[in-house]
C-alpha positions as CSV (number, residue, x, y, z in Angstrom):
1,X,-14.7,32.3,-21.1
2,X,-12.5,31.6,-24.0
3,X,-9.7,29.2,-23.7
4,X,-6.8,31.7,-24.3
5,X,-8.3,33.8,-21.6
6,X,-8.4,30.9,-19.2
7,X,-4.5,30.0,-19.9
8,X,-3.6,33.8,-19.5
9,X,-5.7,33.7,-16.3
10,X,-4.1,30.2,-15.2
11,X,-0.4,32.2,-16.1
12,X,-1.5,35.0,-13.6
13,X,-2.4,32.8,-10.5
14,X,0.4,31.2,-10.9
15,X,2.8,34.3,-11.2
16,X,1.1,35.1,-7.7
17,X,2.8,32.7,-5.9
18,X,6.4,34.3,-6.6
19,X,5.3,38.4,-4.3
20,X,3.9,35.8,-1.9
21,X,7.1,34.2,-1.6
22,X,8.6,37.4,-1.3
23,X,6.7,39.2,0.8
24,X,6.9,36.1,2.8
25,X,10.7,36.4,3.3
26,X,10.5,39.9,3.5
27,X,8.5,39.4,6.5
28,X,10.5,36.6,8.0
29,X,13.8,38.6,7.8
30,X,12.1,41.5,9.6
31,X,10.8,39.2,12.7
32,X,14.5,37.7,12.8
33,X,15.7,38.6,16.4
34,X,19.3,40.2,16.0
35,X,22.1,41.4,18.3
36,X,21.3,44.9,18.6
37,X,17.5,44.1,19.4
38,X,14.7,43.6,17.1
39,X,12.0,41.3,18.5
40,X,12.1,38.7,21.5
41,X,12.9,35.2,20.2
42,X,9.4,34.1,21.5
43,X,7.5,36.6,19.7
44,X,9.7,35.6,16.1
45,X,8.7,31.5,16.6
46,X,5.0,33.0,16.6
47,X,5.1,35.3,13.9
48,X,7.5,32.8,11.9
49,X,4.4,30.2,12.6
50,X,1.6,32.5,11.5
51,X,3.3,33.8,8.7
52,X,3.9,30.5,7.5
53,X,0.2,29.1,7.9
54,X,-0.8,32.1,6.3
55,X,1.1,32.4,3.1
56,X,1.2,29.2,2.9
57,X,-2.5,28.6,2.7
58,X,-2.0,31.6,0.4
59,X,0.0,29.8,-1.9
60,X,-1.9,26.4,-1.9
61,X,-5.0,28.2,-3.2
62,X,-2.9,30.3,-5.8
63,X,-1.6,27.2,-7.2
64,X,-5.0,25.4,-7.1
65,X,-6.7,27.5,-8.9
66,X,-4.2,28.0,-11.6
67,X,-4.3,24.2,-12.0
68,X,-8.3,24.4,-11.9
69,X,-8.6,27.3,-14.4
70,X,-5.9,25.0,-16.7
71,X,-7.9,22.3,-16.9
72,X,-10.8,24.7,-17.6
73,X,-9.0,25.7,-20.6
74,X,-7.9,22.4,-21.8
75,X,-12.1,21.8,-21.7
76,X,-11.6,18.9,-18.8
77,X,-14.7,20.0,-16.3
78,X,-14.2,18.6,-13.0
79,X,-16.5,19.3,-10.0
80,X,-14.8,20.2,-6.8
């Protein structure tokens, strides 16, 4: 691929990581036990855990491969 499509490419996996982020607080703020209810404090530590690993696996391979498809673009080939 061209190197202004591997920039624009590198642009978009790094814009990912800002829904995750969202959707990750989103989700948090739901799971948060309240006064009038909402979900037992045991069950919020283990969603708050697994949504944690999970987006932030998420956002470690987001920002990985915008750094790999930079570095693509700059023409420096590196072998995982």
């Amino acid at each position: 691929m061209s190197p202004s499509t591997l920039r624009l490419l590198s642009f978009v996996a790094m814009g990912a990581v800002l829904p995750l982020l969202g959707i990750y607080a989103l989700l948090l703020m739901i799971s948060t036990p309240n006064a009038t209810g909402g979900v037992e404090p045991i069950v919020a530590t283990v969603c708050y855990t697994a949504f944690t690993c999970i987006f932030g696996a998420l956002i470690v391979v987001a920002i990985n491969f915008s750094r790999q498809l930079s570095r693509e673009a700059k023409g420096q080939h590196q072998l995982p």
